[in-house]
C-alpha positions as CSV (number, residue, x, y, z in Angstrom):
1,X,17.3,-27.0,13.1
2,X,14.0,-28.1,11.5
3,X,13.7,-31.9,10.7
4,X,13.2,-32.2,7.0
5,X,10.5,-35.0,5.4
6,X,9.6,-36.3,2.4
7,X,6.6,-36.7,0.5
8,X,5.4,-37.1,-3.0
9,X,3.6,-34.9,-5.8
10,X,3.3,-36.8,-9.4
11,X,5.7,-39.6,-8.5
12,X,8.5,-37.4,-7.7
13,X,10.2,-37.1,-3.9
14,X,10.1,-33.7,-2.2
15,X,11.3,-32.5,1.4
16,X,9.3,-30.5,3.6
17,X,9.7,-29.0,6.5
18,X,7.7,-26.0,8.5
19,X,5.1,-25.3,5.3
20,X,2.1,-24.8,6.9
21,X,-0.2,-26.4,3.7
22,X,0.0,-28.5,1.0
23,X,0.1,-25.4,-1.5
24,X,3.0,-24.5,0.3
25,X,4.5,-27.5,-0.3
26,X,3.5,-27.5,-4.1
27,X,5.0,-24.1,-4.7
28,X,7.7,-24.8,-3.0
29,X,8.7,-27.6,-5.3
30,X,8.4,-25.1,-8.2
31,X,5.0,-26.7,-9.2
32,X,1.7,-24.9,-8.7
33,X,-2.4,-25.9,-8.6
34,X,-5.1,-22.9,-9.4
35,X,-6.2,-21.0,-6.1
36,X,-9.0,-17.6,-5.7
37,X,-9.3,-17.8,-1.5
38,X,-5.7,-18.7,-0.5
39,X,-3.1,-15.9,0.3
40,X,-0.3,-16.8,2.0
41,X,-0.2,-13.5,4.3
42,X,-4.0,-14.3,5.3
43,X,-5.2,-17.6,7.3
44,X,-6.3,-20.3,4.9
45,X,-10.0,-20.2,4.3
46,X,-10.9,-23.3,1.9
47,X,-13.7,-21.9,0.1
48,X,-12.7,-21.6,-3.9
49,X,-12.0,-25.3,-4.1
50,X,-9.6,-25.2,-6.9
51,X,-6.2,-25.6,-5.0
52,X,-7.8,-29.0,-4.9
53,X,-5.5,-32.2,-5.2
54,X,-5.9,-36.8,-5.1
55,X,-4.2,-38.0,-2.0
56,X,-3.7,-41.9,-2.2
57,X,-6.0,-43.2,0.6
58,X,-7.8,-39.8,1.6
59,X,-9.1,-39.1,-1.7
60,X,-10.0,-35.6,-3.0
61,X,-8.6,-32.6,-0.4
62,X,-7.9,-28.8,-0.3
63,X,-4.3,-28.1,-0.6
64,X,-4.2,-24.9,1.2
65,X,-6.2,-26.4,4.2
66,X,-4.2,-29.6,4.1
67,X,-1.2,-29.8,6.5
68,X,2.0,-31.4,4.6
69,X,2.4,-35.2,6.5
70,X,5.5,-37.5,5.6
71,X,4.9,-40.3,2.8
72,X,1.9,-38.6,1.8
73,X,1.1,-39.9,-2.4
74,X,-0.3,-36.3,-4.4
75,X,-1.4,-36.4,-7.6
76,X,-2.2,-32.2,-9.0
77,X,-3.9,-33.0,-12.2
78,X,-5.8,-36.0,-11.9
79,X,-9.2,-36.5,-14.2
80,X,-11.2,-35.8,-10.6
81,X,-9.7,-33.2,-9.8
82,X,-9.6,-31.2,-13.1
83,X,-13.4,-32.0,-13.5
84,X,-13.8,-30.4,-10.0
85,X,-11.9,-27.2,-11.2
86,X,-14.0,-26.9,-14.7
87,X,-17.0,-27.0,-12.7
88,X,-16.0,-24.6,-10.3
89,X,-15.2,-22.5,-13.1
90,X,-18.3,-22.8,-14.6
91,X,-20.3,-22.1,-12.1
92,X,-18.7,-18.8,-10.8
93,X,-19.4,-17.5,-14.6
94,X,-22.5,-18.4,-14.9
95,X,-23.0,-16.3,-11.6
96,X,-20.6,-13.8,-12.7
97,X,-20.8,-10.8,-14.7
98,X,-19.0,-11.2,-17.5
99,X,-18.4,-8.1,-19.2
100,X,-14.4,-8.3,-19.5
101,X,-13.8,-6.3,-22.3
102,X,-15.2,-3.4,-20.1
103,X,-13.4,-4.6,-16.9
104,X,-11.1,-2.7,-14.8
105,X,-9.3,-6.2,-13.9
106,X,-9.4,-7.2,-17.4
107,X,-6.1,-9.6,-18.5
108,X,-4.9,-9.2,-15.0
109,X,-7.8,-11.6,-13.7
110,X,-8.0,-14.7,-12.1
111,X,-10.8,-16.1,-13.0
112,X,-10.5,-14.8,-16.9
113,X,-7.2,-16.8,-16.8
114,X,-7.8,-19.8,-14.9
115,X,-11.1,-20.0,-17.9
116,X,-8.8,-19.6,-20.6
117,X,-6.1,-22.2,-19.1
118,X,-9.1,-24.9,-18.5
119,X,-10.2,-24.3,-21.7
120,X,-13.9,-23.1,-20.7
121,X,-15.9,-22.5,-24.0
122,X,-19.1,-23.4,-22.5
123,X,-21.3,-22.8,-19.4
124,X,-23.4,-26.1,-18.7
125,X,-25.4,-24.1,-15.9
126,X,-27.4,-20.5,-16.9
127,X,-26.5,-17.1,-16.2
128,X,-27.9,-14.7,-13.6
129,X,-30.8,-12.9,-14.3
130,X,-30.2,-9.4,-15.3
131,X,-32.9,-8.5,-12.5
132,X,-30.4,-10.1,-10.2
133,X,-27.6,-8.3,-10.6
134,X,-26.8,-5.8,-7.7
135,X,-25.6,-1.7,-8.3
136,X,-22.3,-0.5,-8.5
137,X,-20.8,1.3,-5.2
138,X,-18.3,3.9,-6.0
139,X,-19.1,6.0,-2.9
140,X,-15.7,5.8,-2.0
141,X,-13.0,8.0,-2.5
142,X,-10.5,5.2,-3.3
143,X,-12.4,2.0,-4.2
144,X,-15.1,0.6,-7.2
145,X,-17.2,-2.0,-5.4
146,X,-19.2,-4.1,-8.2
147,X,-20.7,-7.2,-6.2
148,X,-21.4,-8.5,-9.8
149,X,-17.9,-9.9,-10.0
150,X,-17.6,-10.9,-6.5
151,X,-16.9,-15.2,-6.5
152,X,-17.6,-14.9,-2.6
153,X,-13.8,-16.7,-2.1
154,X,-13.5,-14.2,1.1
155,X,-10.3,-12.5,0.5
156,X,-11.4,-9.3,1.3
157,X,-12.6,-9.8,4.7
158,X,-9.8,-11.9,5.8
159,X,-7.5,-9.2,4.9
160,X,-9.9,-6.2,6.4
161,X,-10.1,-8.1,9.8
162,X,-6.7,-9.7,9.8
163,X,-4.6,-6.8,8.7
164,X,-6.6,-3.5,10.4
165,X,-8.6,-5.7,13.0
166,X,-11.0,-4.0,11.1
167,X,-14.9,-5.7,9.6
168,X,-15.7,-3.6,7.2
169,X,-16.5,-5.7,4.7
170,X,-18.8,-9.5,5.7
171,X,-20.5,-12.2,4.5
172,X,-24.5,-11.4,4.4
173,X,-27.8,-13.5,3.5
174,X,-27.3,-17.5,3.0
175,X,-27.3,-19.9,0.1
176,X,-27.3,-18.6,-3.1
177,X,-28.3,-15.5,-1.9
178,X,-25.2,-14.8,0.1
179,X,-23.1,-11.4,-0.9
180,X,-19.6,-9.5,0.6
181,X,-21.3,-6.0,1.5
182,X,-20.2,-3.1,3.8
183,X,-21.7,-3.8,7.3
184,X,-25.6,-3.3,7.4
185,X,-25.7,-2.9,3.1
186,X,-24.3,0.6,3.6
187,X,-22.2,2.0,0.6
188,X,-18.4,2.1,0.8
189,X,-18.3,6.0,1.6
190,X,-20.3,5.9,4.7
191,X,-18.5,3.1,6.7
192,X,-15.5,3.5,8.2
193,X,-13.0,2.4,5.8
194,X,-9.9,3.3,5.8
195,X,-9.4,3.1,2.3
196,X,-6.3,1.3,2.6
197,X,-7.0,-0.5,-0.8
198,X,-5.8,-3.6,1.2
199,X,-9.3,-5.3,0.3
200,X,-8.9,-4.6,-3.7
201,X,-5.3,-5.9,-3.8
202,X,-6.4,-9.7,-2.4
203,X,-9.6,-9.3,-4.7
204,X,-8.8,-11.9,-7.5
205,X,-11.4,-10.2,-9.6
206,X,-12.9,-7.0,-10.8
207,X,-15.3,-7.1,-7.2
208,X,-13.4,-4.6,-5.9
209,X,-10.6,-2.3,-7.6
210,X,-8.9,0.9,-7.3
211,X,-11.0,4.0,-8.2
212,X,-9.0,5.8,-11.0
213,X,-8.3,9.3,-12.0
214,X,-6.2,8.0,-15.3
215,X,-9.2,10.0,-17.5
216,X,-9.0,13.4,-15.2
217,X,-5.2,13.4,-15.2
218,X,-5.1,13.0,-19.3
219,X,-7.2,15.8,-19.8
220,X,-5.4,17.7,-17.9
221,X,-2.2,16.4,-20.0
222,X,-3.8,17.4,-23.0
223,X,-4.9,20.8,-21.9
224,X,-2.5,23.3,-23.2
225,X,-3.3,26.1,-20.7
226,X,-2.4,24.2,-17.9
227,X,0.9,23.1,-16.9
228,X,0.8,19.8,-15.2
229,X,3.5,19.0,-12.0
230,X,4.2,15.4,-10.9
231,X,5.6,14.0,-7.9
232,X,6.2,10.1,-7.0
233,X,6.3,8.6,-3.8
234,X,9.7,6.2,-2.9
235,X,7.5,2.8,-3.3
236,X,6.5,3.3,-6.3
237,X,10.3,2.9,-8.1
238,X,10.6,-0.3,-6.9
239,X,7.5,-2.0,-7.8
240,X,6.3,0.3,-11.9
241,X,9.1,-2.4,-13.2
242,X,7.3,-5.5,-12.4
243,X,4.0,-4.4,-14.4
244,X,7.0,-4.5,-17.3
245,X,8.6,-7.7,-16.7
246,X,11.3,-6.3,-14.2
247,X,11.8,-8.2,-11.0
248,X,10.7,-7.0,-8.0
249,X,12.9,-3.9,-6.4
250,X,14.2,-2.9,-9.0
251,X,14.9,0.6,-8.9
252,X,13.2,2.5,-11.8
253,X,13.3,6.3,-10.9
254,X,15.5,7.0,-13.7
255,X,13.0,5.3,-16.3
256,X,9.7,6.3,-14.2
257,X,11.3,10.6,-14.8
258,X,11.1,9.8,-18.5
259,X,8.2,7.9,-18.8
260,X,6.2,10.8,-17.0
261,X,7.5,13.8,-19.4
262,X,7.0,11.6,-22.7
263,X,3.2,11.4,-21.3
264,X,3.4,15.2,-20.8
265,X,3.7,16.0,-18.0
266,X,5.8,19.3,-17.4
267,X,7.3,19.0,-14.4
268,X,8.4,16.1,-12.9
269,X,9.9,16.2,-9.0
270,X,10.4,13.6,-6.3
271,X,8.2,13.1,-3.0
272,X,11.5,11.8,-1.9
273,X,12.0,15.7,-1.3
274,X,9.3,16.1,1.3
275,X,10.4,12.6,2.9
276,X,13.3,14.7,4.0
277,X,11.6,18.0,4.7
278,X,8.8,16.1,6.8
279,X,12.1,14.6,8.9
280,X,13.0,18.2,9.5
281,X,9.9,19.0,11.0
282,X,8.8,15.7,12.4
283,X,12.6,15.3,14.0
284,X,12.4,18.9,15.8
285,X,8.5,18.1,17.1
286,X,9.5,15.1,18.1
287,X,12.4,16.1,20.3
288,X,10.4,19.4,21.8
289,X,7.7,16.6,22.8
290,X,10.7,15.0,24.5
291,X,12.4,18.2,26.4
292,X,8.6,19.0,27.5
293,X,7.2,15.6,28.6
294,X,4.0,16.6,26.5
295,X,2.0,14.3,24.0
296,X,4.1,11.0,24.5
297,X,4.3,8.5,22.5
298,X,4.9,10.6,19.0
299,X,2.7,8.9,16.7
300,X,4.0,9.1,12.5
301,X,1.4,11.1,10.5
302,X,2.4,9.8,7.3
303,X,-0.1,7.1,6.6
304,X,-3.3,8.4,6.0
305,X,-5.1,5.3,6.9
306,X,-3.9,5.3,10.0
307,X,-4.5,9.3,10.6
308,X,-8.5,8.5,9.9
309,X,-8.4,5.0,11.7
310,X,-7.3,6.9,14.9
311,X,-10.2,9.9,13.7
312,X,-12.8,7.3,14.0
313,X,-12.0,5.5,16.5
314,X,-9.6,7.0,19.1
315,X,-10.4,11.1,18.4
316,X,-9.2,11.1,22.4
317,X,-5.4,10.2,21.1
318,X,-5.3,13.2,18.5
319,X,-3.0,15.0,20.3
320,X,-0.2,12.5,20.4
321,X,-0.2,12.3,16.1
322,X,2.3,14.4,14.9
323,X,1.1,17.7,13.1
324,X,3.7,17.1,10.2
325,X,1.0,16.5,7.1
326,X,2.6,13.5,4.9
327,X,5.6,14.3,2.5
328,X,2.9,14.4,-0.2
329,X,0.8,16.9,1.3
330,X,3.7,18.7,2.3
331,X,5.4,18.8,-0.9
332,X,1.7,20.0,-3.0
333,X,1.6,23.0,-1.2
334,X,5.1,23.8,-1.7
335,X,4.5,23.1,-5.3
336,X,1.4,25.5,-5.2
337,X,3.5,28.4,-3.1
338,X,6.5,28.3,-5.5
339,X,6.1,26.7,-8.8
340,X,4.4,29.8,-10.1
341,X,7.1,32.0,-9.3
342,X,10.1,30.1,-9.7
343,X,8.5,29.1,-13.3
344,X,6.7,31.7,-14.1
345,X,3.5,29.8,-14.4
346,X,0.0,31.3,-13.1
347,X,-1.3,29.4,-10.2
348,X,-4.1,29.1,-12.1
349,X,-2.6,27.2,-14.5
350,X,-1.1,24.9,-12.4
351,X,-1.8,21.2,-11.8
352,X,-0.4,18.8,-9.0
353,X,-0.5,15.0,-9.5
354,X,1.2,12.3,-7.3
355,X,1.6,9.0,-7.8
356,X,1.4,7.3,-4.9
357,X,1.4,3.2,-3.9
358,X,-1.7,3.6,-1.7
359,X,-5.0,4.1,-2.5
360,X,-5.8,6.0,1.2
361,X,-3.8,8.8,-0.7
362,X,-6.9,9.4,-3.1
363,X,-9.0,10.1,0.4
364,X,-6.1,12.5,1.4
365,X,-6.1,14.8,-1.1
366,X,-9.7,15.8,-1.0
367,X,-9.5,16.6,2.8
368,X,-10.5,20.2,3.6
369,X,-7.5,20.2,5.8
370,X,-5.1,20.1,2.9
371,X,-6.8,22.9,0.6
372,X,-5.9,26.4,0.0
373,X,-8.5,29.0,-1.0
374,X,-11.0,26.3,-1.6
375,X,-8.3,24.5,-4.1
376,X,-7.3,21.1,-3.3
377,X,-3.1,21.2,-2.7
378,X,-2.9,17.9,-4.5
379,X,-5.1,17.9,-7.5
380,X,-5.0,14.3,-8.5
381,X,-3.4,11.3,-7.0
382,X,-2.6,8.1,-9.4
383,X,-1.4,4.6,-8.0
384,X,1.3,2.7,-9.2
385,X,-0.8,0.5,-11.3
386,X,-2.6,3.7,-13.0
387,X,0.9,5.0,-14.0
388,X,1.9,1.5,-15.6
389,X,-1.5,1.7,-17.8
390,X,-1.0,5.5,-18.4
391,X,3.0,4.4,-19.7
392,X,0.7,1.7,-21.6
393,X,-1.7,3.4,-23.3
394,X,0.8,6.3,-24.8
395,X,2.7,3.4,-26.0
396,X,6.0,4.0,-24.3
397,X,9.0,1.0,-24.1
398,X,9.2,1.1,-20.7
399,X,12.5,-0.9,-20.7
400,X,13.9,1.2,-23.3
401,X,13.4,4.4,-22.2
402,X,16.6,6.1,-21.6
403,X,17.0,7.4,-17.7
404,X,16.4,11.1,-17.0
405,X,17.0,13.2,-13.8
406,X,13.9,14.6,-12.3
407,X,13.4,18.4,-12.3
408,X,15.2,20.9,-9.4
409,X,14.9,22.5,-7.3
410,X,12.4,20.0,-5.4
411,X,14.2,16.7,-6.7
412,X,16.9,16.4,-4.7
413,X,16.6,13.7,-1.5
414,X,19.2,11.9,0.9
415,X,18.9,8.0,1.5
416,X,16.6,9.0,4.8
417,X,13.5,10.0,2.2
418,X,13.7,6.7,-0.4
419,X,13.6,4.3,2.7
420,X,10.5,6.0,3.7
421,X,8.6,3.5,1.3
422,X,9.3,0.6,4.0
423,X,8.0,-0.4,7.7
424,X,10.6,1.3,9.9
425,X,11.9,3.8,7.7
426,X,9.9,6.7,8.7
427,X,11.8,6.0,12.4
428,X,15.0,5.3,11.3
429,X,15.3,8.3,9.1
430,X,14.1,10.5,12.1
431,X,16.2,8.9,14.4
432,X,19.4,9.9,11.7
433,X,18.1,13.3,12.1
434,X,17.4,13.5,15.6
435,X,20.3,12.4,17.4
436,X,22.6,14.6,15.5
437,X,20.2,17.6,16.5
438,X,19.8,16.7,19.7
439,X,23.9,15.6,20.7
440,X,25.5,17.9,18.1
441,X,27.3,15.1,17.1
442,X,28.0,13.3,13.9
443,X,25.8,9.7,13.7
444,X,28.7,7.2,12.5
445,X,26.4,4.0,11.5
446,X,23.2,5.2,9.4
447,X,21.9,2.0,9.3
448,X,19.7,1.1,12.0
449,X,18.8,-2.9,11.0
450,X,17.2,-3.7,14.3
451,X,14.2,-1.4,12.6
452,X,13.6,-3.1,9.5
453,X,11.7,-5.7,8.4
454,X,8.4,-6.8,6.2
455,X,7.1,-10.1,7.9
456,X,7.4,-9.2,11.7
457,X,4.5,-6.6,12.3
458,X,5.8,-5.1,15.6
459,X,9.3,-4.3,16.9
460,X,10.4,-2.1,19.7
461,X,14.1,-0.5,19.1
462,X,16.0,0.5,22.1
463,X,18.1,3.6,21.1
464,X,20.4,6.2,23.3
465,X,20.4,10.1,22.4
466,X,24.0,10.4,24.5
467,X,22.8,9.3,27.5
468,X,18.8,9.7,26.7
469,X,17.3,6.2,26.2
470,X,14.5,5.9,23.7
471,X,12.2,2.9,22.5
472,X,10.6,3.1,19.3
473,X,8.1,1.2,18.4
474,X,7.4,0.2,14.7
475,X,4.3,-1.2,13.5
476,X,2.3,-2.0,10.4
477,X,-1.4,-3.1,10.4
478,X,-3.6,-1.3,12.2
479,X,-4.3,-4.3,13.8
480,X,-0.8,-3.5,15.6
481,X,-1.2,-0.2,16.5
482,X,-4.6,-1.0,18.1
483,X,-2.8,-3.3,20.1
484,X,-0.3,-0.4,21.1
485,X,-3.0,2.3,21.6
486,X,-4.7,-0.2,24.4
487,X,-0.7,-0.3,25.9
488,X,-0.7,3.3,26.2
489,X,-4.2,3.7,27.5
490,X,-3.3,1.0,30.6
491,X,-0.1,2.4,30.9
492,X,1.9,0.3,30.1
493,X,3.4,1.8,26.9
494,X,7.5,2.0,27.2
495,X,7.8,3.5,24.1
496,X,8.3,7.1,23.4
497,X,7.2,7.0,19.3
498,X,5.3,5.1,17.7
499,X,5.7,4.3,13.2
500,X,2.9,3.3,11.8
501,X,2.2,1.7,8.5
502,X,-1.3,0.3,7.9
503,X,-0.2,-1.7,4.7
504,X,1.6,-4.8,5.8
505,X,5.3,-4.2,5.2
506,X,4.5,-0.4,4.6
507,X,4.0,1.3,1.6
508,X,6.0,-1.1,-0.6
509,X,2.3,-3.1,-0.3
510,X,0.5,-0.6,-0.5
511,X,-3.3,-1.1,-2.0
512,X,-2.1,0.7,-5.3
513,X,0.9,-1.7,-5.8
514,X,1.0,-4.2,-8.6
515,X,-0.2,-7.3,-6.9
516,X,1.9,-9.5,-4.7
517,X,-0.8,-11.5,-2.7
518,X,0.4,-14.7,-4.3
519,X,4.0,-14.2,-3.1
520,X,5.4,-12.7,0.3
521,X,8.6,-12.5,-0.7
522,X,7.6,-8.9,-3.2
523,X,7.6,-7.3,0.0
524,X,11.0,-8.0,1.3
525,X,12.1,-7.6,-2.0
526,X,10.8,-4.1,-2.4
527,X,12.5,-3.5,0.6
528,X,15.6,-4.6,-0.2
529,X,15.7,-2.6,-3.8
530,X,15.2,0.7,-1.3
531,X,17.9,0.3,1.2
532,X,20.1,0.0,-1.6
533,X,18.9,3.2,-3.2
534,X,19.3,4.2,0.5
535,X,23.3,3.4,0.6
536,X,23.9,4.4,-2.7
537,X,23.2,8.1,-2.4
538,X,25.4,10.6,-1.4
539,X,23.7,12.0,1.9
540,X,21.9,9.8,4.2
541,X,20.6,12.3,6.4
542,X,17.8,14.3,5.3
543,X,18.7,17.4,7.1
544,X,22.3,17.0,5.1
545,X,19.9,17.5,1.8
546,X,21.5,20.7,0.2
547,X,17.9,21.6,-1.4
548,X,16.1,21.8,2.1
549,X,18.9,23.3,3.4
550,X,18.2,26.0,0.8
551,X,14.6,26.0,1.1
552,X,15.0,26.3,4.6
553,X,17.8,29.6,4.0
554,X,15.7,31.3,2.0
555,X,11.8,30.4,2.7
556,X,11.0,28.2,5.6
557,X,13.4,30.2,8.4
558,X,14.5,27.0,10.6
559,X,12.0,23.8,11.4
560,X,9.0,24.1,13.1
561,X,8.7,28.1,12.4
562,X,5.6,30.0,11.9
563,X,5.9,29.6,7.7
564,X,6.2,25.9,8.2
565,X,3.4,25.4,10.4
566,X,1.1,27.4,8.4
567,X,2.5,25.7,5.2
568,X,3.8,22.1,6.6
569,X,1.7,21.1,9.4
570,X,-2.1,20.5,9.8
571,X,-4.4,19.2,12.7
572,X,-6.9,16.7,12.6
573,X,-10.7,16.0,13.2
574,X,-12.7,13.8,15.5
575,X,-15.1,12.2,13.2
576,X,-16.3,9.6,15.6
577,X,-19.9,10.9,15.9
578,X,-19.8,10.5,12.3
579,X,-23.6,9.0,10.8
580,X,-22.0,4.8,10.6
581,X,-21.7,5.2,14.4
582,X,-25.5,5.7,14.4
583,X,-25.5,2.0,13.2
């Protein structure tokens, strides 16, 4: 058991005991001090100085850099150490753009709160020159870059390098001069990002935010020719609430169904669905892998920063990721294939949105791979955060609404597709799948806990097919599954498939997500609101879903036939000769 201490903040006694910071320690005593560079998921970095508190006998010091020590006397709001914020304060704006109105993070920004709770009326120190000010990068597919807004507090890279082992993003120049830029100045679009959105959601400013189809999507709402089809990934119900008040977790499908149709859309299904219908496929591949010998590990095709990440870096590997496309890219094209007929709606006519918690889902959509006649399969993708300002802007209750059912016949999904939204969940709900198909036998215990978790990145899960032992391996970060790429290449590798997320925790922090950088406790809480969804339902089992039974009866044949691969399954490109490796 961990020895508890004591020490003091304003006067009053407060136990400690394996905090790793001062802030720690604040927060953890329900009191709080202003911070831009500290998240508690990233390595503390110091640079904002705001987080800064009085500590009798060692003066003015940086609570997130500050280890906790017994006796310690800290004072939060001191007159030193409020002028030290208002000056900080001051002279990010004066360096900032400050066009809020017109701001993508505007009233959910740290730095326009933290100047409206100090009270900042005026700037003692003058503005940037307008010939100063840098251009805009949208070249990517997923993220607005505006170095404008950027307070140089370093979140980004920490999270780039110490979630995908990645350095996209880096300091440049020195002094006043110094900027966050893509390596070598480059834009965005012609690095190797990942587009994992990770960077925007530990941006405390506009400097780097989500780029959004909201606009596209509404005139495509409006349009009375076209008939608009939604679907929603399994993340996404258990974070919409908290942009409404709702705690984290809590389940929101039921409001999120009428929430979409009162903003027009026509159709509203669940990507749920395809959760289960990529199990069917990815469970039988998986298993002919295993009878052959072939292709070992099975790597999870589901993330689509991870699918690029092992493009650009490990083309070589290809052959081990599983053809499955994601369940969003497999449920578009079975939107596109059957809608028009089942509805009696002209393809034409016919729009696909998803809403997705990751911003790598915006890159997806617009790869050639996952077009038909020249027509993307998924027309539009919308985060999380873009749904709770569409739901916004049409003035909708959110917390009123009355709960609707989402639209059959592709709204049906077992416990095995909502846990999809959560690191391990991809494996268990294979696993569920697979050892019934493979043994013929009925799985008794559904719940395979060894494979969950948000805060450990990387766990192996020792299983037994009847008499067949299996490990799985489940990470998230690519940071992880570099490390379990170099295994395989020595190998060393004792697993036979590998899950990878590239969000920490999976999905349920994804880079479209409302933001839970401050607090690492969202994740786990996100988690938690999908396993429950998970042992509420009726079927566990995806294969047990009677809708893909019936799709598979009367369209599909069985799993893995030739109409699934041509409609379900996809290959992938080496894009490591791609022009940034000319760098």
């Amino acid at each position: 058991m961990t020895d508890k201490k004591t020490l003091f903040i304003d006067g009053k006694e407060v136990e400690f005991t394996d905090e790793p910071n001062l802030l720690e320690v604040i927060r953890k005593a329900g009191m709080n001090v202003p911070t831009f560079c500290y998240r508690p998921d990233l390595t503390s970095f110091g640079a904002c100085r705001m987080c800064v508190v009085e500590v009798e006998g060692r003066g003015i010091q940086s609570s997130c850099t500050m280890p906790p020590e017994a006796g310690l006397k800290i004072h939060l709001n001191t007159e030193k150490t409020r002028r030290i914020r208002k000056t900080v304060l001051e002279l990010l704006l004066a360096n900032h753009d400050k066009e809020c109105l017109t701001c993508e993070r505007s009233g959910d920004c740290e730095l326009q709160r933290y100047s409206e709770e100090y009270g900042i009326k005026k700037i003692r120190y003058a503005d940037k020159a307008p010939e100063e000010f840098l251009p805009i990068d949208d070249s990517s597919p997923s993220i607005i870059r505006d170095p404008n807004k950027c307070i140089l507090c370093g979140a980004c890279v920490r999270a780039c390098t110490e979630f995908q082992g990645h350095s996209v993003l880096g300091f440049a120049n020195r002094g006043s001069k110094t900027i966050i830029q893509p390596m070598n100045g480059r834009p965005l679009g012609q690095v190797d990002c990942v587009n994992c959105g990770q960077c925007a959601a530990v941006c405390p400013t506009g400097a780097l935010t989500i780029k959004s189809n909201i606009e596209d999507v509404w005139k495509e709402i409006t349009n009375p020719a076209k008939t608009v089809a939604v679907q929603m990934a399994p993340a996404t119900r258990v974070a919409l609430g908290e942009m409404f008040g709702l705690k984290p977790g809590v389940n929101t499908i039921r409001l999120m169904n009428s929430a979409l149709r009162k903003i027009g859309f026509n159709l509203v299904f669940d990507t749920n669905f395809s959760a289960d219908l990529t199990i069917m496929e990815e469970a039988t591949e998986f298993l002919e892998r295993l009878k052959s010998g072939k292709n070992l590990p099975l790597f999870t095709s589901c993330c689509p920063a991870w699918v690029k990440y092992l493009e650009d870096h490990h083309p070589e590997m290809l052959n081990h990721l599983s053809s499955c496309k994601s369940p969003m890219s497999m449920l578009s094209p079975v939107l596109v294939e059957l809608v028009p007929e089942h509805f009696n709606i002209p393809r034409e006519n016919l729009v696909v949105v998803a809403i997705m918690p990751c911003t790598a889902k915006k890159y997806e959509c617009k790869r050639s791979e996952l077009t038909h006649n020249g027509r993307p399969d998924t027309d539009y993708v919308l985060t999380t955060k873009e749904l709770g300002r569409m739901i916004r802007e049409a003035g909708i209750n959110f917390n009123t609404l009355e709960e609707e059912d989402n639209d059959s016949p592709f709204g049906e999904y077992s416990g095995a597709g909502t846990i999809f939204g959560a690191s391990g969940g991809v494996a268990e709900a294979a696993v569920r799948t697979a050892y019934e198909f493979a043994t013929g036998e009925v799985l008794q215990d559904v719940d395979m806990k060894q494979m969950r978790g948000t805060s450990n990145r990387c766990r192996d899960i020792e299983l037994d097919l009847k008499g067949t032992k299996l490990v799985v391996r489940v990470v998230s970060t690519l940071k992880e599954a570099e490390k379990a790429i170099q295994e395989i290449k020595s190998g060393k590798a004792q697993f036979q498939m590998l899950e990878v997320m590239a969000c920490p925790g999976g999905c349920i922090n994804g880079g479209g997500q409302p933001n839970s950088y401050d607090n690492s406790s969202i994740k786990a809480e996100r988690a938690a609101g999908l396993y429950k969804e998970d042992k509420e339902l009726p079927e566990r089992k995806s294969h047990m879903n009677p809708s893909i039974q019936k799709l598979y009866q009367e369209y599909l044949e069985h799993p893995n036939s030739h109409k699934a691969h041509e409609l379900l399954h996809t290959a992938y490109t080496d894009r490591f000769k791609n022009s940034y490796r000319d760098i």
